[in-house]
N, C-alpha and C positions, 0 to 999 in steps of 0.2 A: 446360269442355272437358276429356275428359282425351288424356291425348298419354304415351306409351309410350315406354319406351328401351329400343334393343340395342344392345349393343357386340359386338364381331367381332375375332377374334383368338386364334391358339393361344398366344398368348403371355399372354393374358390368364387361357386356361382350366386352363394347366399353373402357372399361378401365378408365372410368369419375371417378371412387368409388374403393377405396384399399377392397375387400375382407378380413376382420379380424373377420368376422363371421367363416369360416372355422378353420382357426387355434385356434379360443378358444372353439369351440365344441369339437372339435379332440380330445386337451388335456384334455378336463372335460371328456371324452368319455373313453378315455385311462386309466385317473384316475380310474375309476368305475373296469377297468381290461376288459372291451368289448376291441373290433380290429374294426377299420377301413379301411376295404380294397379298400374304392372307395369314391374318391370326385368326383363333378361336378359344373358345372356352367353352366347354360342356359338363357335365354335372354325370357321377357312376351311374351310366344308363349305358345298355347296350344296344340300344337303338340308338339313343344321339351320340355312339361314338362311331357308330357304323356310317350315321348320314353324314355325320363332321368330317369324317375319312374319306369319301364317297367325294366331297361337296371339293375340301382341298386338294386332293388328288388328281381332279377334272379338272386345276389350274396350275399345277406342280408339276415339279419332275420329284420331286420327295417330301418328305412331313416328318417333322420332329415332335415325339409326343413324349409329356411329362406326365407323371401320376398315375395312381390304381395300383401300383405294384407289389403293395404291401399284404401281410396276413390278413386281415379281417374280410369279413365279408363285403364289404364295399369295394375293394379293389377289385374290380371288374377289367381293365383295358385287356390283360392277356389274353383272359376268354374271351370277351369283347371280339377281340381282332383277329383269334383263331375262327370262329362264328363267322365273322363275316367274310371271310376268304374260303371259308368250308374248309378249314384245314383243324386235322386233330391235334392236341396237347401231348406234349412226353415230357416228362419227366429227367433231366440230369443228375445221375447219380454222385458224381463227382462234383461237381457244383453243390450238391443238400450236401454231402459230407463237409462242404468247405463254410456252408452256414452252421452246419452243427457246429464247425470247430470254433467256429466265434463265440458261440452262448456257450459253449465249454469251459473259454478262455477265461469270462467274464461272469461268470458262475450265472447266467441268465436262465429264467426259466423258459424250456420248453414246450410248446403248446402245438400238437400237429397242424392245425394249420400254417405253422413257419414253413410248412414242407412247399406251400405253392407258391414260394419264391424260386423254385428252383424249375418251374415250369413254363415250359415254351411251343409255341407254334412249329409245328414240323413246317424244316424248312430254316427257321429262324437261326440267328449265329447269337448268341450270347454275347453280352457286353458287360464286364467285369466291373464288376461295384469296389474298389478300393477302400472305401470310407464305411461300408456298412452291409447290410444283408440284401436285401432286394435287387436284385444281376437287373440288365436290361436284356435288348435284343435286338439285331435289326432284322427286318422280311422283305426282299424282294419280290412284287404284287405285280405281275405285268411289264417287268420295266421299270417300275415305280420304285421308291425306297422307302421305308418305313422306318425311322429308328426312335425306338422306345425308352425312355429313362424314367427312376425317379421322379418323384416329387421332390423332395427333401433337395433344397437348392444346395446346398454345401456336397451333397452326393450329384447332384444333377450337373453340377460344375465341373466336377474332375471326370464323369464320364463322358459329356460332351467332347471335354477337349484331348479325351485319350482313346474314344471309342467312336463315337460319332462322327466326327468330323474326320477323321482320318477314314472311316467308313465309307463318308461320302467321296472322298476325295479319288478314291482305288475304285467305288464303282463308277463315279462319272472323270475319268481320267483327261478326256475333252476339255473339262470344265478347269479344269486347274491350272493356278498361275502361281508362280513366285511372290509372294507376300511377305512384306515385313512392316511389323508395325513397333511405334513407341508413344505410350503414354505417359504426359508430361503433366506432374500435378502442380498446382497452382493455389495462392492462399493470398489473401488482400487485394486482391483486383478483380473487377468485372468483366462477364465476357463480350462487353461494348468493349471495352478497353483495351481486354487481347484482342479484340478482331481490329480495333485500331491501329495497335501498334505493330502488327503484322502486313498491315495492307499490301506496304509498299514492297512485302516478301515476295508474294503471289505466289503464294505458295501452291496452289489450285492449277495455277497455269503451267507451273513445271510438272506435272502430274503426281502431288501429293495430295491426297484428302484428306481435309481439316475435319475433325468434329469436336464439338463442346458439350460435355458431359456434364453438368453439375452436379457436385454429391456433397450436400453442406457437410464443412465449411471450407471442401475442397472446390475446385473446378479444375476438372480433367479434360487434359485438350490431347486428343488423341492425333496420330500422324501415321496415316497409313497410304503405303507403295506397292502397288502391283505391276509385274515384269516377267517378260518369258524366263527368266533367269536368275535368279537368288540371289547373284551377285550383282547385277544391276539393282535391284529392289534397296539392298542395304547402302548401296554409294550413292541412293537418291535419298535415300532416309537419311543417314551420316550429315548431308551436305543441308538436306531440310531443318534437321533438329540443332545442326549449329546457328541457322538465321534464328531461329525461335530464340534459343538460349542469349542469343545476341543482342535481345529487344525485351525479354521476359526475366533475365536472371536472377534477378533482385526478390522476385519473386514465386521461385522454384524452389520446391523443397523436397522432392523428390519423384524416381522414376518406377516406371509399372507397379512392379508388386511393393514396396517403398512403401514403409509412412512414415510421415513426420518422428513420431515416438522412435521409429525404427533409428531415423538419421541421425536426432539426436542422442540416442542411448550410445551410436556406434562411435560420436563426435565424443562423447563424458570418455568413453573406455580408452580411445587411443588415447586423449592427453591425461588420461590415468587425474583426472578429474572426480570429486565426489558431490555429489546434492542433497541438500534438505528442501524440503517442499512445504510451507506453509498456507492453507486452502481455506477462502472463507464461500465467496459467493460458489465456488466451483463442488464444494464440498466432497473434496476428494476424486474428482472427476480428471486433471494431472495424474495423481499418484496413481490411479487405474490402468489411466493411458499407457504409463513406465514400466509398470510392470506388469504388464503385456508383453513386454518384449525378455525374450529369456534370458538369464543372465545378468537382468537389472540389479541386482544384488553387489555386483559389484561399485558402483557407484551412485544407489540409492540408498543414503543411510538412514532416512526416514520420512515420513511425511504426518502433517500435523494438521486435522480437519478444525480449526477454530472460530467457530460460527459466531459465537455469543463471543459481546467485549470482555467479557470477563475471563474466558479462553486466554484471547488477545492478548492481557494482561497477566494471568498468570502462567502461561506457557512460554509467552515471546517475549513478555517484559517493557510490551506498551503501556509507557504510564497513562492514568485515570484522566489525566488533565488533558493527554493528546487526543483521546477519545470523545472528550467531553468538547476541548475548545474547536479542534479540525471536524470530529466525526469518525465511525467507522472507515465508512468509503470514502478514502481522502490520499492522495500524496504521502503527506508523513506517516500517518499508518500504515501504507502498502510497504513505504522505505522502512521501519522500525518490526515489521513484522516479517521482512527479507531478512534483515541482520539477526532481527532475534531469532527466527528457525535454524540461520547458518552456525552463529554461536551454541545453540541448543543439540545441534546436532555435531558439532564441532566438523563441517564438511566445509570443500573448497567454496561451494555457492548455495545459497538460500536465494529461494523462489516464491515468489508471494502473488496470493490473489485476493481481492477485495471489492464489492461491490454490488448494484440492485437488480438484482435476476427480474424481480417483477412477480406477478402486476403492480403488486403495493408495495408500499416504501416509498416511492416516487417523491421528489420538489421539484420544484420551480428552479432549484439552484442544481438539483443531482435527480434529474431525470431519470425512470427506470430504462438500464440497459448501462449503466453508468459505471465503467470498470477501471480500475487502480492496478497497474501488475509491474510489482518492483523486480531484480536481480540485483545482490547483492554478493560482490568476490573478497569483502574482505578491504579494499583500496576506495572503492567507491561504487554508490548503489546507482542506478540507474533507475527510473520510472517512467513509466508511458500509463496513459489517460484513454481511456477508449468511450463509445457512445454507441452501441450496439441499437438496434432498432426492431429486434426481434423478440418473439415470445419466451417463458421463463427457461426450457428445453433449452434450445436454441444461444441463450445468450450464455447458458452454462458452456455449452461447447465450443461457441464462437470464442471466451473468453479463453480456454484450455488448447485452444488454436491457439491463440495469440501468446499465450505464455509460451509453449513451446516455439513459436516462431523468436520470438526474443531470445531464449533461451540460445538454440538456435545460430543464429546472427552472431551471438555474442561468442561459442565455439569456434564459430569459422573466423572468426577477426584476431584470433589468436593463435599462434602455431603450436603445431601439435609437439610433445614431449615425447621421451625416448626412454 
């Protein structure tokens, strides 16, 4: 089957707004085993949503369209797409009672234009917004599919995958196969490297398809199986994703919806484990990550952004001499600044970051990108030395990877407690 996308939006066409509605439909699209043979992008015009419609439609069997869906006067697609099918607008009663009851919930103001969020193409089936106000819709044109979402990628995401695509799947029932897929994420290795170390899998030739997603300072190697039969799909995936594991392990840190933060929060909780976090190049970019995940309260007793040596010093208890004679960004600092956040926080491990984000700061001797990340349990601290090669962004995040990846590592080499 192939199935089209258009996005909608002057914000998209003036370049104000990163399009990332497209490449995640694509890939859910692909996943499914349909083709995408045509993107687009057009600007709140009712003419170029008509000719865009027109133009993918003449190479389709359906179109996914994002955007306009909102109150203001710009959001045009609904009318838009009533217009060019000659079909009139109605109005959902129950639907606007279910937008009012949000701005009720949430003490929001009403303004009557929210009311033409609840309006649809006669003909059209509504597609339930979970996350927010603006419903979609889909219209069968001819044969053809139409289905309409959001802009808002966080709302565009969960109606795709609860409205849309099951949409498509019941009107072209031809089209549908047994699919299972597993995303396997990845951290310190290249995707030269996984495709190396996989060769001799061939994994392609048993009929699983490999993709590689980069998402710094992840790389997501996805593994997807299509079969007449649900139960074939998952005994070819099972049997795929053990060679993977088998050649990649070392370097897994987690599956599909998984992160890092998630693994290791759930690693601290079972062995009833506690953390202090001491952050200098990262500047609190750790402690953010942790507690993200709900519940971190439990094993996060604190975290300590100490940028300036004099922080260092009066928080963690690095003396002036080690600062002076090593450096900030040094081994014994990273080490002395693990122990003193653990002591300061009186928890089972102190986590330490240290190091030149960039541009400046740079030698000859400590290059920028130049990173120090102790663990400390109390018996003995551990450090590792890193050399990032990226911009100041970047090497913040790369670093706050690599601390949780130690962190990490060091969890799992210990058994869990009871």
């Amino acid at each position: 089957m192939q199935v089209g996308i258009l996005t909608i939006g002057n914000e998209l066409i003036s370049g104000r707004t990163q399009d990332t509605n497209t490449s995640h439909i694509a890939r859910e699209l692909n996943i499914q085993g349909w083709q995408v043979p045509i993107l687009m992008s057009v600007d709140d015009d009712e003419a170029a949503i008509k000719t865009a419609l027109d133009h993918i439609l003449a190479q389709t069997d359906a179109v996914i369209v994002t955007g306009g869906l909102g109150p203001t006067t710009d959001d045009k697609t609904t009318e838009a797409i009533a217009r060019a099918y000659g079909l009139k607008l109605y109005r959902d009663e129950t639907i606007l009672s279910k937008i009012k009851a949000i701005f009720d919930r949430y003490g929001l103001y009403w303004a009557p234009s929210n009311s033409k969020q609840a309006d649809f193409p006669e003909g059209a089936e509504p597609i339930a917004n979970p996350v927010g106000t603006a419903w979609g819709f889909s219209l069968n044109v001819k044969g053809k599919l139409i289905a309409v979402l959001p802009g808002v990628p966080a709302e565009m995401k969960r109606m795709l995958s609860q409205g849309a695509l099951p949409t498509l799947r019941r009107t072209f029932p031809e089209a549908a196969q047994a699919v299972a897929s597993r995303t396997i994420k990845l951290s310190g290795i290249s995707e030269a490297e996984v495709d190396q170390r996989l060769a001799d899998a061939d994994l392609e030739g048993q009929g699983v398809s490999v993709g590689f997603y980069p998402h710094f300072p992840e790389l997501r190697l996805v593994l997807t199986v299509r079969k007449p039969t649900e139960e074939e799909a998952r005994s070819l995936l099972k049997i795929a994703e053990a060679q993977v594991v088998e050649r990649l392990e070392r370097h897994i840190f987690a599956y599909d919806l998984e992160t890092l933060e998630g693994t290791v929060a759930a690693l601290l909780s079972e062995r009833k484990l506690t953390l202090s976090v001491a952050e200098s190049c990262t500047g609190g970019l750790i402690t953010d990550r942790l507690t993200d995940i709900s519940g971190s309260s439990i094993f996060l007793e604190r975290g300590a952004v100490t940028y300036s040596n004099l922080a260092k010093t009066e928080l963690l208890g690095v003396p002036e001499e080690t600062l002076r004679v090593h450096g900030a960004v040094s081994e014994p600092t990273a080490r002395l600044m693990a122990e003193g956040v653990r002591k300061l926080g009186h928890t089972d491990l102190g986590l330490s970051t240290t190091g030149i984000a960039g541009p400046t700061g740079g030698s000859r001797e400590k290059p920028v990108g130049t990173v120090y990340i102790a663990l400390a349990d109390g018996r003995e601290t551990v450090c590792r030395k890193y050399l990032f090669r990226w911009e100041r962004r970047r090497v913040k995040v790369a670093t706050s990877q690599a601390a949780l990846t130690l962190l990490k590592r060091y969890l799992i080499s210990i058994p869990g407690q009871t």
